[in-house]
C-alpha positions in Angstrom: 53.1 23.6 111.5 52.4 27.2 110.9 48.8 28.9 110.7 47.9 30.5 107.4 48.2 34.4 107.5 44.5 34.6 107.9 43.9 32.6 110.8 46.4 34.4 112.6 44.5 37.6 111.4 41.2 36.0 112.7 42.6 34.7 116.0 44.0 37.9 117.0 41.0 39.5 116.6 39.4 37.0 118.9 41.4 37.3 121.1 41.6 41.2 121.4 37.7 40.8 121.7 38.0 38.5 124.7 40.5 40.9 126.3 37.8 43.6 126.2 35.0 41.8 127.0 37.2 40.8 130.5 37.3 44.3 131.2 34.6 46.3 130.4 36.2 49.2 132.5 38.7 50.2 130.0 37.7 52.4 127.7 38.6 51.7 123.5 38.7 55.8 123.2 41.8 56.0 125.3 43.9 53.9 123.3 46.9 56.2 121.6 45.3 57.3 117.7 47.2 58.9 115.3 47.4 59.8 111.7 51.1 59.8 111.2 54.1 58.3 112.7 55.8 60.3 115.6 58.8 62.1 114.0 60.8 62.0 117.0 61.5 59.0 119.5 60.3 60.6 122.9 56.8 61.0 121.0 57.0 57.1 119.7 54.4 54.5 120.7 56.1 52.6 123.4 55.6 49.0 124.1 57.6 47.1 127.0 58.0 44.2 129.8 59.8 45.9 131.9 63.0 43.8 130.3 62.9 44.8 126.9 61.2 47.5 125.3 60.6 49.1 121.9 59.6 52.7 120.4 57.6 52.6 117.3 58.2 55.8 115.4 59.5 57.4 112.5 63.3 58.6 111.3 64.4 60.1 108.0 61.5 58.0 105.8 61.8 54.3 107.8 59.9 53.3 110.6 62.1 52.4 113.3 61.9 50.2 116.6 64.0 51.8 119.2 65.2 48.8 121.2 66.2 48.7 124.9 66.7 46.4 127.5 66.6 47.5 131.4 70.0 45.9 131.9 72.0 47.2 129.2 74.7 49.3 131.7 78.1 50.6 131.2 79.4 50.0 135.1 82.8 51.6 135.3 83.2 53.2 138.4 82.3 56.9 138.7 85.7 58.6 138.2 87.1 60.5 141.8 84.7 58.6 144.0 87.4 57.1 146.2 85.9 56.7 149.9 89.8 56.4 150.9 90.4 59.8 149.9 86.9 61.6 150.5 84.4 60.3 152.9 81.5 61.8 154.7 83.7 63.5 157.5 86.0 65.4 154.8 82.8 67.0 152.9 81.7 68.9 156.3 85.1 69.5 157.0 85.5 71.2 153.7 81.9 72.7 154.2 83.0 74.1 157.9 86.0 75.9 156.3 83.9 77.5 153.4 86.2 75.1 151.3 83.2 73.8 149.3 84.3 74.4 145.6 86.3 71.0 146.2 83.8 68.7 147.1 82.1 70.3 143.9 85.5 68.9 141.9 85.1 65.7 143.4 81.6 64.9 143.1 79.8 67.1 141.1 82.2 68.2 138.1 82.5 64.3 137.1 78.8 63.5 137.0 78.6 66.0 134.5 81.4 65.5 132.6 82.0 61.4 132.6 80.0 59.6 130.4 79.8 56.8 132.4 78.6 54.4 134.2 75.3 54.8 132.3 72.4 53.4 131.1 72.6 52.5 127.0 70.6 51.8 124.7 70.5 49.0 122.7 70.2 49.7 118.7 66.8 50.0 116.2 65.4 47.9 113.4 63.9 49.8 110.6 61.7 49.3 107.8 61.8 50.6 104.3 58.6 51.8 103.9 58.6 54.4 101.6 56.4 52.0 98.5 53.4 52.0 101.3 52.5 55.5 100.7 50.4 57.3 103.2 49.9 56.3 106.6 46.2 55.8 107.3 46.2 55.7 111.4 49.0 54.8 113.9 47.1 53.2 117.2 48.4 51.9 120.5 45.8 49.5 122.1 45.9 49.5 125.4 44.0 46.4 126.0 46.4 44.2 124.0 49.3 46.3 124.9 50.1 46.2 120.8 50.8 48.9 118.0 48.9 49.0 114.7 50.1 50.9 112.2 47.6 51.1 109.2 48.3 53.0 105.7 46.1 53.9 102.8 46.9 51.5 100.5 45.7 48.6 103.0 49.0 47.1 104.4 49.1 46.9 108.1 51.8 46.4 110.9 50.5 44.7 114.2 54.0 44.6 117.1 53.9 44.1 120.1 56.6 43.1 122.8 55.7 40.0 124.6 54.5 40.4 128.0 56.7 38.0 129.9 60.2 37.0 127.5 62.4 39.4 126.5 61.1 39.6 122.7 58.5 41.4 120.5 57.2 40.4 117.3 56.0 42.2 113.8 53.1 41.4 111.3 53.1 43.2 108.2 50.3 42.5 106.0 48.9 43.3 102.4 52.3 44.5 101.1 52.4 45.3 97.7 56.5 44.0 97.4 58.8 43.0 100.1 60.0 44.9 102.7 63.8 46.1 103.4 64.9 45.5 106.9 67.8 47.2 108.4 69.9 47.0 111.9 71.2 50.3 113.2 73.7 50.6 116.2 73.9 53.0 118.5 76.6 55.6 117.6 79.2 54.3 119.6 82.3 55.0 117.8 80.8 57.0 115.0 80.2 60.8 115.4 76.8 61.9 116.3 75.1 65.0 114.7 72.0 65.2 116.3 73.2 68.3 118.1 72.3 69.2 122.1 69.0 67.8 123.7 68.0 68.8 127.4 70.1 66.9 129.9 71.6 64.6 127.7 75.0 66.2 127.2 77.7 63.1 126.6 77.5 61.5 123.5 77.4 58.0 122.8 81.2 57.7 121.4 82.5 59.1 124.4 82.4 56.1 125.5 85.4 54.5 124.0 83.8 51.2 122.8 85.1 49.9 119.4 81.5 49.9 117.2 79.7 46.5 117.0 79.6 44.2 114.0 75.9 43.2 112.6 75.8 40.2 110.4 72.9 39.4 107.5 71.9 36.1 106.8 69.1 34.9 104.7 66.2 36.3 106.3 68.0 37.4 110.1 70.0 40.3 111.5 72.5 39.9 114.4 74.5 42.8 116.2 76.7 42.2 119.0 78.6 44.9 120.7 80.9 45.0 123.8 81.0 47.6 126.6 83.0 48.4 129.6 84.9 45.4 130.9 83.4 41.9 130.5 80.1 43.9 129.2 78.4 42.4 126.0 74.8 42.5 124.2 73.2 41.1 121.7 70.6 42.3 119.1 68.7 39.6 117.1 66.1 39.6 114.7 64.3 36.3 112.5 62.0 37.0 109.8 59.6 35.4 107.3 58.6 36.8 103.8 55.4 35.6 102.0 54.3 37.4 98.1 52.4 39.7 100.3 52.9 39.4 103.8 56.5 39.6 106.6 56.4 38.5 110.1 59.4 38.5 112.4 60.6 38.7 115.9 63.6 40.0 117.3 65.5 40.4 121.1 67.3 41.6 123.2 70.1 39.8 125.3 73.0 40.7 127.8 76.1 39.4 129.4 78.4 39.8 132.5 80.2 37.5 134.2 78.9 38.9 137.2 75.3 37.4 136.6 73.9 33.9 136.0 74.1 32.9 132.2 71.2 33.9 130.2 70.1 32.8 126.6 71.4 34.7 123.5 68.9 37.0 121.4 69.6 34.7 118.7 68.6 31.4 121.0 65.5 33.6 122.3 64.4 34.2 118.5 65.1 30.4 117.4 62.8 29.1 120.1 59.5 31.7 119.7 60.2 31.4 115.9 59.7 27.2 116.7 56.7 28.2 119.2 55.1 30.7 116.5 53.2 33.8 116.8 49.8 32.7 117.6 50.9 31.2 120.6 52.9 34.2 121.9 50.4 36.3 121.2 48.1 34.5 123.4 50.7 34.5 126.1 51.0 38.1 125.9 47.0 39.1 126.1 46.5 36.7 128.8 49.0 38.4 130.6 47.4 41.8 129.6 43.8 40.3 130.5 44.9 39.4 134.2 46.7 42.4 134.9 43.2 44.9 133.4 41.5 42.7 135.8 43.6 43.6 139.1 41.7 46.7 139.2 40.0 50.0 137.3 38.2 53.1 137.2 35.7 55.1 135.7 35.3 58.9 136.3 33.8 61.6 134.0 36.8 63.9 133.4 37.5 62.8 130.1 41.0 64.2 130.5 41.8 62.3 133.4 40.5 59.2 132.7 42.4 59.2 129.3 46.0 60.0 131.3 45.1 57.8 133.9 44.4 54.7 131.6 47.8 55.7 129.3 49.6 55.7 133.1 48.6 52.4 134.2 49.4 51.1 130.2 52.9 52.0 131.3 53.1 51.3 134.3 51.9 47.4 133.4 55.0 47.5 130.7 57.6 48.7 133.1 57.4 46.9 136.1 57.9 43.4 136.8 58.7 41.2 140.0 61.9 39.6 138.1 63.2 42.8 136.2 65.1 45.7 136.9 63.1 48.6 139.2 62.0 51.5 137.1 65.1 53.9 136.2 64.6 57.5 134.6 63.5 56.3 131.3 62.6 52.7 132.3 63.0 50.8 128.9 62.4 53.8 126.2 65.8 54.5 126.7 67.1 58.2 124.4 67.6 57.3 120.4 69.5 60.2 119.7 73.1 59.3 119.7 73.6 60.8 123.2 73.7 59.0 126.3 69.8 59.5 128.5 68.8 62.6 130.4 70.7 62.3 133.9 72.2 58.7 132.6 69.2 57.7 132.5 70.1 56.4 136.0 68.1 55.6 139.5 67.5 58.6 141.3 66.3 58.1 144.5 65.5 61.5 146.4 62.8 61.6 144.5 62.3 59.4 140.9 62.0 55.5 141.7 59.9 56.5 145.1 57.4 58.1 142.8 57.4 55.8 140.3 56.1 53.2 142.3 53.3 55.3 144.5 50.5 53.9 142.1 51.2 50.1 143.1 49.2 50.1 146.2 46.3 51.3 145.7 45.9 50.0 142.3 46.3 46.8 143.2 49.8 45.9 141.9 52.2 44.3 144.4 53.2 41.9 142.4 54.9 44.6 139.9 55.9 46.7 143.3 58.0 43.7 144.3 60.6 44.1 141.5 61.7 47.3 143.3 61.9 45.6 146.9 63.7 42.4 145.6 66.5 45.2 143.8 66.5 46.5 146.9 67.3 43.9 149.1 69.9 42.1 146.6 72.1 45.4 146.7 71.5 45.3 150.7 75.1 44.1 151.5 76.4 47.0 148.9 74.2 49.8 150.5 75.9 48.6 153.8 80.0 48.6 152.6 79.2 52.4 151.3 77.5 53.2 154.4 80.5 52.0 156.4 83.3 53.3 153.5 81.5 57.1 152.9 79.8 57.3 156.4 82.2 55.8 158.5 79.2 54.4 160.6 77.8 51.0 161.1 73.9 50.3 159.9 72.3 51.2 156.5 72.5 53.9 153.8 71.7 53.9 149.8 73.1 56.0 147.5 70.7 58.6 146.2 72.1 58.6 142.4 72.8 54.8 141.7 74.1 52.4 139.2 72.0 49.3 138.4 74.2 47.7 140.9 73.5 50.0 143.6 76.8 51.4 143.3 76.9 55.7 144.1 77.3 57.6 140.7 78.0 61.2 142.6 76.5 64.2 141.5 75.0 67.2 143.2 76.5 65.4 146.4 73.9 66.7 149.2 71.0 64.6 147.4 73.4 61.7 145.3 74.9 60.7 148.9 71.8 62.5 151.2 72.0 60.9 154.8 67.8 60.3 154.5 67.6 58.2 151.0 66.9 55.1 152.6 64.3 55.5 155.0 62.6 57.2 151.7 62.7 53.9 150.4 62.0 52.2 153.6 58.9 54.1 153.5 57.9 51.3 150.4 59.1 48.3 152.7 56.4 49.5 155.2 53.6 49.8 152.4 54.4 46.8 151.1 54.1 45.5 154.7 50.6 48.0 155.7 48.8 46.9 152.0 49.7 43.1 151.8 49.7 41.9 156.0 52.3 39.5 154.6 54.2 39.1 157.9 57.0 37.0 156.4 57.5 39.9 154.8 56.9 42.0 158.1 59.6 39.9 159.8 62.4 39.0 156.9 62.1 42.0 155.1 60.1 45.4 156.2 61.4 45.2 160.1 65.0 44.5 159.0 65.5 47.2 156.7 63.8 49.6 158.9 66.1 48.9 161.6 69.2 49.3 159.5 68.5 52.3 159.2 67.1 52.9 162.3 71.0 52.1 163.2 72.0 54.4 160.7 70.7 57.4 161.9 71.5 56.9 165.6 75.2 56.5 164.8 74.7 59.8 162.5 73.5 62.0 165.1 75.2 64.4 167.4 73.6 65.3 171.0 73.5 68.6 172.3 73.6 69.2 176.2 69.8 69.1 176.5 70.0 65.4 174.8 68.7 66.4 171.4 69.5 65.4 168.6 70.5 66.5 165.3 72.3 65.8 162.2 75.7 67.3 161.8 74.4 69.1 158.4 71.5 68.7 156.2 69.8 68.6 153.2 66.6 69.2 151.6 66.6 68.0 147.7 66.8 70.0 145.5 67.0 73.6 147.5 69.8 75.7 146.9 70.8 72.7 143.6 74.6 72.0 144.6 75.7 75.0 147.0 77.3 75.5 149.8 73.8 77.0 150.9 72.0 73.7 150.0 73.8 72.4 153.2 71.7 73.2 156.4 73.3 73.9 160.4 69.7 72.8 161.5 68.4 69.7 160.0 66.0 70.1 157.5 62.1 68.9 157.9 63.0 67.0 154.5 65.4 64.9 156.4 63.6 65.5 160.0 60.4 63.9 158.9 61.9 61.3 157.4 64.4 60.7 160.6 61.3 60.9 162.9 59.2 58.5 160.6 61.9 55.9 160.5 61.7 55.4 164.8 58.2 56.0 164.6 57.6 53.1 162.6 60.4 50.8 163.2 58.5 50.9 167.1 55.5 50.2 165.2 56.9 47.0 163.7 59.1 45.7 166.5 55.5 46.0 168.8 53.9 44.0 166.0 56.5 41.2 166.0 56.4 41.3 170.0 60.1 42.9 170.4 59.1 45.1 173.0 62.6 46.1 174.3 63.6 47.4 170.5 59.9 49.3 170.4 60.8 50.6 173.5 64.3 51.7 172.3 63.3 53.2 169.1 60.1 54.9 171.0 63.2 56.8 173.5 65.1 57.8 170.4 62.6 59.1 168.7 61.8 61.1 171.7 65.0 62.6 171.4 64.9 64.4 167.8 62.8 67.6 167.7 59.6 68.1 166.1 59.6 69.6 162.7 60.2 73.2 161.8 56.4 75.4 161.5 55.9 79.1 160.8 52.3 80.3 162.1 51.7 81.7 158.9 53.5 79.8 155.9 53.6 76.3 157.3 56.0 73.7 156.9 59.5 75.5 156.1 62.6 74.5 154.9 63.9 74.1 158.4 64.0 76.4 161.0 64.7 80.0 160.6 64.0 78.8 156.8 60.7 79.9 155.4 59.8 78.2 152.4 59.8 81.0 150.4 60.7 80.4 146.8 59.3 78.2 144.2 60.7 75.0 143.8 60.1 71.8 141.7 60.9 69.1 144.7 58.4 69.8 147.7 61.2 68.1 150.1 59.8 70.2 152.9 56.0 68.5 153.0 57.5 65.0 153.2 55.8 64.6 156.6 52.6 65.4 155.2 53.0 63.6 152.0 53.7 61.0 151.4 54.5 60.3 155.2 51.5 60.7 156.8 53.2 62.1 160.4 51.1 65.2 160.1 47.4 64.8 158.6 43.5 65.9 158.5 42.6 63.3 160.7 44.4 64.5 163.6 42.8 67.6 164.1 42.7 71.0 163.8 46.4 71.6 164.7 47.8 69.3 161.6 44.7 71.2 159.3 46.0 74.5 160.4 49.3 73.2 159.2 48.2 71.9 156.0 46.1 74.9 154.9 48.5 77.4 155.6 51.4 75.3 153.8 49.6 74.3 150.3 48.1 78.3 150.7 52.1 79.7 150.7 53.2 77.0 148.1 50.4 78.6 145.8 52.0 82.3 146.8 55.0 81.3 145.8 54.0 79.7 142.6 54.8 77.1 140.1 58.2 79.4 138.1 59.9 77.0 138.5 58.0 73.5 139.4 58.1 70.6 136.8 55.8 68.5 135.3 56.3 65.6 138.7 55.5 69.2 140.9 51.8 68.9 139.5 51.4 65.8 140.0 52.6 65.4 144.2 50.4 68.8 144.1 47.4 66.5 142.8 48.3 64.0 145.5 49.1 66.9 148.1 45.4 68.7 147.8 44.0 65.1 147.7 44.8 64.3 150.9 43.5 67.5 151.9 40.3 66.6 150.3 39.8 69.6 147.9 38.8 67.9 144.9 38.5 70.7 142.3 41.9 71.5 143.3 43.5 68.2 142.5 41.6 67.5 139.3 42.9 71.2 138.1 46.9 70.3 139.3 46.4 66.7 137.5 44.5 68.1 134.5 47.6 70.7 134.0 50.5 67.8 133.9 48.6 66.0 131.7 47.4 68.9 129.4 50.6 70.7 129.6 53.7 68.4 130.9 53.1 65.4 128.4 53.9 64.7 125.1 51.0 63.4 122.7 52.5 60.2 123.7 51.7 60.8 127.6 55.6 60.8 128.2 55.7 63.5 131.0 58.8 66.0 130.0 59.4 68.0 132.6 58.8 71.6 131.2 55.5 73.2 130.4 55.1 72.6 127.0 52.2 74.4 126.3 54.3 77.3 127.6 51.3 79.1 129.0 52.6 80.3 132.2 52.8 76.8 134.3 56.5 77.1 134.7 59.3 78.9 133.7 60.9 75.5 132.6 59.8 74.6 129.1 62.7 71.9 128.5 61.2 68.4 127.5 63.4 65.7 129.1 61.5 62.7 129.5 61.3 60.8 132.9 58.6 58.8 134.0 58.5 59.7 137.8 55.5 62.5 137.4 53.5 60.2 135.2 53.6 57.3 138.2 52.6 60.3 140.8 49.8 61.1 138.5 48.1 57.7 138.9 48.7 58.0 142.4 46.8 61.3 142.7 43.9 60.3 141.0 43.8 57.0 143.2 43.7 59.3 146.4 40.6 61.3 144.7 38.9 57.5 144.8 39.9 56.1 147.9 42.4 56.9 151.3 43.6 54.8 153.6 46.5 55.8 155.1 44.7 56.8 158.3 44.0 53.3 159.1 39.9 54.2 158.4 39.2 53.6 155.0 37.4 56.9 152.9 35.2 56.5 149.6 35.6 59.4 147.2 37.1 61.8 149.9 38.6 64.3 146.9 36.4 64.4 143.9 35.0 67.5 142.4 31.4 68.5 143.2 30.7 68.1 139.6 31.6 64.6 139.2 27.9 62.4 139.8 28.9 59.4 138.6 32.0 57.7 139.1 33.0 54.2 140.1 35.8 51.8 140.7 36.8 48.3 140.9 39.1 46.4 143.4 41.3 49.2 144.8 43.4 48.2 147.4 43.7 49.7 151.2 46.0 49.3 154.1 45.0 46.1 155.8 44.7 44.1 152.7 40.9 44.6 151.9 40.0 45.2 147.9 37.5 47.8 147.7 35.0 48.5 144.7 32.5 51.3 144.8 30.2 53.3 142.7 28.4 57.0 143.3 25.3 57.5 140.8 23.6 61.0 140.6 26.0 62.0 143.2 25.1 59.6 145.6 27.5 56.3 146.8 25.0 53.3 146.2 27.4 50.6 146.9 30.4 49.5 148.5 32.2 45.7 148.1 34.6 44.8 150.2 36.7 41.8 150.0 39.6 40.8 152.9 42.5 39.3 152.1 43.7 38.2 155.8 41.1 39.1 157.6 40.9 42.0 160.4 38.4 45.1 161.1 37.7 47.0 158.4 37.1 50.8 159.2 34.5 52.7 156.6 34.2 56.3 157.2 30.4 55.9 156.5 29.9 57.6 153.0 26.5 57.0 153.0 26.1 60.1 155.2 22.1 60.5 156.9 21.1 58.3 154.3 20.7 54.8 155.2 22.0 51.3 154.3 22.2 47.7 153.9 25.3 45.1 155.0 25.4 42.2 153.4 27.7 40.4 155.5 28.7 40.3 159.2 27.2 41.9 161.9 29.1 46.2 162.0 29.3 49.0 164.1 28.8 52.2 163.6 30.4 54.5 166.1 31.1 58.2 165.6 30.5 58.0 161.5 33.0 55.4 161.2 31.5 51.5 160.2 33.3 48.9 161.7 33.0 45.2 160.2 35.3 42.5 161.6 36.1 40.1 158.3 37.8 36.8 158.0 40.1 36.3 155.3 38.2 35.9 151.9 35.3 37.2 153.1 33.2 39.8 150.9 30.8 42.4 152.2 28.6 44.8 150.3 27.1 47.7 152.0 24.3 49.6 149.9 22.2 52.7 149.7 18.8 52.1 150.8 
């Protein structure tokens, strides 16, 4: 039996209430508020599960829902990749002989110029809505993770995608005559005329596919198209109409032989229709409550706050444990009748890593795991290209990859770079250092460090003194796709990353008790050189290479962040370092730095604890490098001097490494001693936060008040010291808890597992 329109009204509201009244951290100012629809899609109000998603925007008079669903992928092989023909070996050959305008033809030339494989997206509904009138106010509630669209005349949409089934619903109310509802497709074999937009050069007809059929009935819309090979999707929407009132709900669906059958859009419809709004919609804020609760923050930078609150909003609708890892444009694919910018593919010298840096801290493992578990299914293809490109045994991932893992090419000293996956092994050991899970430890972190622990011993060459090196190197993205972007000395991008990989994998093995393998990995590491240092400028590119120029990627700081291998806390000679590095990257300036660049130089000055500087780096992405939406865009849009890039392509890497930065301002841990507030601005007196996570599994809330911390509350997960660098300074304090320590400034509490301990200002 269906609830009458008004109860449905009246439960949602109760319901949004509760929501907020769970969370009192969240602030109702920093929802998304508007008085008009977005006239383009990249500036739409975007709702999402990390499956499906929707953009709720504007186009030629009709308000559209721009529909996407993470696994909607054309997967025909990258044409001229053929690992018989070109492998590893052949690029330096060609390299060697100053050759290198082939390897471009090979690699480079059709990434650029193939439209596929590829990410798609899926189609739009749209709304007649031209008898409404004037729209009144356009809002995107974070709490409830729904749009509202009001207009002048009273009628009101309320949409929202569910936050665990791939399907969202619509509510239109106080309509003064019914509502025409359309299904557009995608412009596959139709010509598009929405001219050039920034990196998004293929349009959708290039394709090939013959254009899908959509079929009315009654009060539903169906549209089914096929792709490349045994590829098909399917687009459904179901819809009631009252006198004065239409609510629907519509989905998303795909099919490949390759996976396990999954339920049709249509099916998916049928059975929430059955189930009814009202009990969706309690699904979906109960899912929305929990995941508020996992942790929040309150600072007074009104700015940052905002951004911050809109980052974690996404972040909650992109990532799941069971979905797809977060791609380019996660699933707010392009609607502009071209294919996404950069395929809207996973780029991994640089894009997923970042995308997922606000997952620890913030208390979101669960979510993090979607990335691991992607991961570790394609493990067994990472390990046929290692052994087909490389020619070597152990583990490599392509750095430009399909949704199966597959290599796409590209600029091939990045889209094949010999360092990608200790990069992402880097997230195996977080994983491992904030949960203490040590399954995990053993079945997963240890393994896949050692693979490609494997991986680079098989890679490197010995010189006579028994050092090692790599045969050529890389450093994304310096010199783009030159024959200068390949390196005689390897690089400190790749160096760090080679020297983190043994560093830790000893780490492990001691922790698991396999001595001989700690011991192994301890005498390689030995082997490889430290990294490259100029007295005055720092880090460089490698040695005899200064950095020296601007540049978007900071490949050459990996050690210091977000490695850790060179930091404050161990002394003067790793400060020295520091200072003098983030000192020449400000000489050499930001011309050409993107929207991410601001936000790793948030997290960069953060864990050098200057706290006016990383507000003034995060207050710049988000002023300048985001769309009203909060979509970071790459290019300074505010074009006031930031960057000489002023493109907008949207990708979601810089707003991630945002959230991250202001996370480090809060709370550190990567030192293995835990630090409260270690980069916030002189200014800021009262700030506060609620169950952050640190290495060593502990949840951490804290609060400062006139300037002052007055309380800290610390909860362990699995037991084990906790280590407070005391931030109560020559002030004293209580423990409420366990006997501590406190030796050399640092409080030392040994918890059990669930135990909670608050320390407070006398």
């Amino acid at each position: 039996m269906k609830m009458k329109p008004t109860l449905i009204v009246l439960l949602f509201t109760l319901l949004v209430s509760c929501v907020a009244n769970g969370k009192q951290e969240q602030n109702p100012k920093n929802n998304l508020v508007f008085n008009e629809l977005a006239a383009t899609w990249d500036e739409a109000m975007p709702l999402g599960n990390a499956m499906v998603g929707a953009l709720v925007w504007k186009k030629e008079g009709k308000l559209r829902f721009s529909l996407d669903r993470a696994d909607l992928w054309d997967l025909r092989p990258m044409a001229n990749i053929d690992f018989n023909q070109w492998t590893f070996e052949d690029v330096y050959e060609h390299w060697k002989a100053e050759e290198y305008k082939k390897v471009q033809e090979v690699f480079d030339t059709p990434y650029n110029q193939s439209p596929a494989p590829s990410k798609i997206p899926a189609g739009a509904l749209e709304f007649d809505i031209e008898k409404l009138g004037t729209v009144k106010e356009v809002k995107l509630e974070l709490e409830t993770a729904s749009c509202v669209v009001s207009w002048e005349n009273g009628a009101k949409l309320t949409t929202f995608v569910h936050a665990e089934k791939p399907i969202g619903w619509y509510r239109f109310e106080n309509l003064p005559e019914d509502l025409g509802i359309e299904l557009i497709s995608p412009a596959y074999n139709r010509e598009n005329n929405e001219g050039y937009t920034s990196q998004s050069r293929n349009d959708l007809n290039q394709l090939g596919y013959e254009q899908g059929e959509i079929t009315k009935d009654n009060n539903s819309l169906t549209y089914n198209q096929h792709g490349w090979g045994d590829f098909a999707y399917q687009i459904h929407t179901s819809w009631q109409q009252t006198e004065n009132s239409l609510e629907g709900c519509w989905s998303v669906s795909s099919e490949n032989d390759k996976k396990d059958s999954q339920p049709l859009a249509s099916e998916w419809v049928k059975q929430e229709l059955t189930q009814g709004l009202e009990s969706s919609l309690a699904e979906h804020l109960a899912w929305w409550k929990s995941y508020w609760a996992k942790s929040a923050i309150s600072i007074p930078d009104s700015v940052l706050q905002r951004q911050y609150d809109l980052e974690m909003y996404k972040f909650g609708s992109a990532a799941r444990p069971d979905a797809p890892p977060i791609c380019l444009q996660s699933v707010w694919t392009a609607d502009h009748g071209k294919l996404p910018p950069w395929k809207g593919d996973f780029h991994h010298d640089l894009n997923t890593q970042l995308s997922y840096w606000p997952s620890y801290t913030g208390n979101y493992l669960d979510l993090e795991e979607g990335f691991l578990n992607w991961l570790w299914k394609y493990r067994p293809t990472f390990k046929k290209y290692t052994k087909e490109y490389f020619g070597v045994e152990g583990m490599n991932v392509p750095g430009v990859s399909t949704l199966e893992g597959e290599p796409m090419g590209g600029w091939i000293q990045y889209s094949m770079g010999q360092t990608v996956a200790a990069w992402l092994g880097h997230h195996f050991y977080l994983h491992w250092k904030y949960s203490m899970d040590r399954d995990f430890l053993k079945e997963r972190a240890y393994p896949w460090l050692k693979d490609v622990a494997v991986f680079f011993d098989n890679m490197a060459i010995k010189a006579e003194d028994g050092t090692r090196k790599l045969k050529m190197s890389s450093s994304p993205e310096i010199y783009n796709n030159s024959s200068k972007a390949w390196f005689s000395e390897t690089t400190n991008f790749d160096l760090a990353l080679i020297r983190w990989t043994y560093e830790k994998a000893a780490e492990l093995a001691g922790e698991l008790g396999l001595q001989e393998e700690r011991n192994a990995w301890l005498q390689i590491l030995s082997e490889w050189p430290e990294l490259a240092v100029d007295s005055e400028t720092g880090l460089m590119f490698a040695p005899e290479f200064p950095y020296n120029e601007s540049h978007r990627h900071f490949s050459h700081l990996m050690a210091y962040h977000p490695l850790g291998t060179i930091d404050f806390s161990k002394g003067e000679k790793d400060q020295e370092i520091i200072r003098n590095t983030l000192e020449n990257l400000e000489k050499q300036g930001p011309d050409y730095w993107t929207g991410y660049s601001y936000s790793w130089q948030g997290n960069l000055y953060a864990r050098a604890f200057e706290g006016e500087k990383t507000a003034e780096a995060l207050r710049v992405f988000a002023e300048c490098f985001c769309l009203r939406n909060s979509f970071h865009v790459n290019g300074d849009q505010c074009k006031a001097g930031h960057s000489k890039m002023t493109y907008r392509p949207f990708t979601l890497e810089g707003n991630f490494a945002f959230a991250a930065g202001v996370q480090d301002m809060l709370i550190q841990s990567h030192t293995g001693v835990v630090r409260i507030f270690p980069a916030i601005p002189t200014d800021w007196k009262d700030v506060r936060f609620q169950h952050l996570r640190t290495q060593g599994a502990f949840l951490v809330s804290a609060e400062k008040q006139e300037g002052l911390p007055v309380s800290v509350t610390v909860k362990s997960e699995k037991g084990g010291v906790f280590k407070l660098h005391n931030p109560f300074g020559n002030h004293d304090f209580n423990v409420d808890g366990p006997d501590f320590a406190l030796d050399s400034g640092i409080i030392k509490i040994n918890m059990e597992a669930g135990q909670v301990v608050k320390l407070t200002l006398k």
